[in-house]
N, C-alpha and C positions, 0 to 999 in steps of 0.2 A: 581910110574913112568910108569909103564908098561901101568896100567890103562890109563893114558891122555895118550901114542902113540893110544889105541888101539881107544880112542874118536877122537882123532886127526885125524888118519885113514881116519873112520867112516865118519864124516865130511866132507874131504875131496873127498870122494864119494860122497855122496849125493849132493855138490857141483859142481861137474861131469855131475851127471846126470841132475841137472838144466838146467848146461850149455848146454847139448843135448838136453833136451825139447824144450829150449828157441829157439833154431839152425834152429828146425824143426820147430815151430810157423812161424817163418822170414819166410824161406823158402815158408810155406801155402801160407803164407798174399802175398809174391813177386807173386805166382802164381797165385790167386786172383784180383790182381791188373794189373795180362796182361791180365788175362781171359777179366774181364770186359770192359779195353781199344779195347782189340778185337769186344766185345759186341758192344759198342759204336761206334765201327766204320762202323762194319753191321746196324749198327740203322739210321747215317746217308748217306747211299748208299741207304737202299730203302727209307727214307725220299727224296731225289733226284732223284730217279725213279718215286716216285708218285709224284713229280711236274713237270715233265720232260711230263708225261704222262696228268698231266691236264693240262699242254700248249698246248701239241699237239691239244687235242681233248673235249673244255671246252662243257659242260652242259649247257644248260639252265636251270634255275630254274622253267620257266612253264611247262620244257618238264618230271618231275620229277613227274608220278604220283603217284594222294593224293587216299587214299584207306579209305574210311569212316570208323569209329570205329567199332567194334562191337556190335550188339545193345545191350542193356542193358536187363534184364529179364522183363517179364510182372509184374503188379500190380496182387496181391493174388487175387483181387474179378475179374479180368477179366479171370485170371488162371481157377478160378471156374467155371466161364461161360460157358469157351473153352471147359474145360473137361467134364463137363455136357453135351456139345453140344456132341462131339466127342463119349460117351458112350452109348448117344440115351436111358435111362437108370436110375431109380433111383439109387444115392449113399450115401452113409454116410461120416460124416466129415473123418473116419479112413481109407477107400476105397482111400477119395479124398487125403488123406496125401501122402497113397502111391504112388499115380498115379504121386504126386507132384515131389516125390524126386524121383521117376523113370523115369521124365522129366528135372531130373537137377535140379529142383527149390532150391536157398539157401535161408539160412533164418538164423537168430541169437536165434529162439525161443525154448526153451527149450522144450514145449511142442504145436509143429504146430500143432495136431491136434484140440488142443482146437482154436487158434487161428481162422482155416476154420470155426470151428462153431461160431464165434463170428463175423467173414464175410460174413456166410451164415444167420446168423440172420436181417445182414445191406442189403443184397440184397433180404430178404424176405422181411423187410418194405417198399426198393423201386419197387415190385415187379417183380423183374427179375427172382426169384427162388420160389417153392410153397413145403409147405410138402409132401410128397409122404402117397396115400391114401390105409389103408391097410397093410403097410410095413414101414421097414425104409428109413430114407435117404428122400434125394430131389432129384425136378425134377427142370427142365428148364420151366420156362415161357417164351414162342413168344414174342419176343422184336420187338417193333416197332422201331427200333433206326436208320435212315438213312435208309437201304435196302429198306425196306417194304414201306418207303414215297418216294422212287425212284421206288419201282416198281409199284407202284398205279399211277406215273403220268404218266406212260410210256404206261400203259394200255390203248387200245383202247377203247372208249365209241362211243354207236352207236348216230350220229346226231339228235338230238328230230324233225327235220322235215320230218326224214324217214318215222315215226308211219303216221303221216297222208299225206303222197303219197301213204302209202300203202292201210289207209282208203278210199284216192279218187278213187284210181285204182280198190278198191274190188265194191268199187259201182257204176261205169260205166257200163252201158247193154252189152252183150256178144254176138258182131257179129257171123251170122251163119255161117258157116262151117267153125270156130275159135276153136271151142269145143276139136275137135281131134288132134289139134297141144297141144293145153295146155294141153291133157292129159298127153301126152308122155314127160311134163316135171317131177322133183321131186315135189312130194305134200309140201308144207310149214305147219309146225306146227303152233300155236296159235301166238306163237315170232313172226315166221316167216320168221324164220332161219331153215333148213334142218338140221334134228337130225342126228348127229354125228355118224360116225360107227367105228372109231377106238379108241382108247384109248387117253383120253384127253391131249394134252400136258403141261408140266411147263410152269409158268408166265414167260417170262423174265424178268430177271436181271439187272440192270443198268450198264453201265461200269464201271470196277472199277478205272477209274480214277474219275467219277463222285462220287461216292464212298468215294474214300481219301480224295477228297477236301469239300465234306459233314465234314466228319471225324475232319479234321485241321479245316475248319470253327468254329465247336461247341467246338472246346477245347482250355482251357483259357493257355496252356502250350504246348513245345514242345514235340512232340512225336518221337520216334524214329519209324524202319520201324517195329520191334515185335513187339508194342505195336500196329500199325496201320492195324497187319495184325489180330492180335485175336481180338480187336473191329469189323473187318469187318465180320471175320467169325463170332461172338459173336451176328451181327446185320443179320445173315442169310444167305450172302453169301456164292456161292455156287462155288467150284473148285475141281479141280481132280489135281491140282499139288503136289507133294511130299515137295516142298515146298517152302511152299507162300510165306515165309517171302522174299526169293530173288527174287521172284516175284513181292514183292510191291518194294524192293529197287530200280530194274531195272525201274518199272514203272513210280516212283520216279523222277526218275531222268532223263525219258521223257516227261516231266510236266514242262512247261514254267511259272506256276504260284506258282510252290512251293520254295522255300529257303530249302539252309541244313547249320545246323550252326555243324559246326564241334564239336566233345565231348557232343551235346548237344540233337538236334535233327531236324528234319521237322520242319515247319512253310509254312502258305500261304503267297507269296510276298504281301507289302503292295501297293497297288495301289493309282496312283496319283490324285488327285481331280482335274475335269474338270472345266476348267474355263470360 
């Protein structure tokens, strides 16, 4: 008998204390359920501040400006070009790896250095790249790509009817007392051009809008403005900016004959056929 009071008891506690777990749960859940009503009610005040405030003062949606993508990374064999160019320098495929991923370049390839030399194999068949003589690594082959057929037309050529005015002029008689004025000019060379006394200057350069639209002409695909900036430098152009690449974007985008397709790249506008 004693026994079942003392189960009795026993149970009866435990019964107890349920009922005070259960007391305190309510309690949470009730405070829970005003917290979040409070929530909810801050949620729709500034819900009605911020339409209160685009009534006031609406947007246009053309005044909303679009910021081009960021360009996407070069192709590996123009990388190689770049970096050739930039080194002045023979390198080897492990050199050019480094130089790659200390420029950011990603890649999924487990082993890029082999990759470079599998690219540098495709740019020695088209020759852009030649073995280096002597030593390891490759060198850069002069690429005539755009630059160099923009600066050959740019170049002055002397008129083919100079040569003979200068023939009629050498073989006219020399009035007398003509002798001592023509001394006191500069003597002409066999050309017949007066030799040079200072240090020869650079060819110039085309501009680089003539340049880009070279560039977009020959490529069957859009280019973004990195890729349109190391093909320029890749074809010999020559800049002192830190950098180009927002140098051709800007340019880019003061060019009436270019398109920019968003997410995608440059293009030249399609022009309409004259009727």
């Amino acid at each position: 008998m004693e026994d079942l009071r003392q189960q009795i008891t026993q149970r009866e506690q435990e019964l107890r204390t349920l009922r005070q777990e259960l007391e305190t749960r309510q309690n949470e859940l009730a405070r829970l359920a005003s917290r979040k009503e409070q929530l909810q009610a801050q949620l729709r005040q500034v819900e009605a501040e911020i339409a209160a405030l685009a009534a006031r003062s609406p947007v246009r949606p053309d005044a909303v400006p679009t910021t081009p993508p960021a360009p996407a990374q070069p192709r590996l064999a123009d990388l190689i070009v770049t970096m050739l160019r930039h080194a002045g320098q023979a390198m080897t495929s492990r050199q050019l790896r480094d130089e790659a991923v200390r420029r950011g370049y990603q890649t999924t390839s487990r082993n890029l250095a082999k990759t470079i030399e599998a690219r540098l194999q495709d740019l020695k068949r088209q020759g852009r790249v030649r073995k280096a003589t002597g030593r390891d690594g490759y060198l850069l082959v002069r690429s005539t790509l755009g630059v160099q057929a923009g600066t050959a037309k740019k170049t002055p050529q002397s008129a083919p009817g100079k040569s003979k005015e200068a023939t009629a002029q050498a073989a006219r008689p020399v009035k007398p007392g003509s002798a001592a004025k023509k001394d006191s000019r500069p003597r002409a060379t066999v050309s017949g051009a007066a030799k040079p006394t200072g240090p020869v200057p650079r060819e110039p350069q085309p501009p680089l809008r003539e340049i880009l639209t070279t560039l977009l002409k020959k490529s069957s695909k859009l280019l973004s403005a990195r890729e349109l900036a190391d093909q320029a430098l890749a074809g010999g152009y020559r800049t002192n900016s830190a950098n180009f690449v927002k140098v051709v974007g800007i340019k880019l985008g003061q060019m009436g004959n270019v398109a920019y397709l968003p997410d995608k790249g440059y293009r030249l506008k399609k022009t309409k056929a004259k009727t």
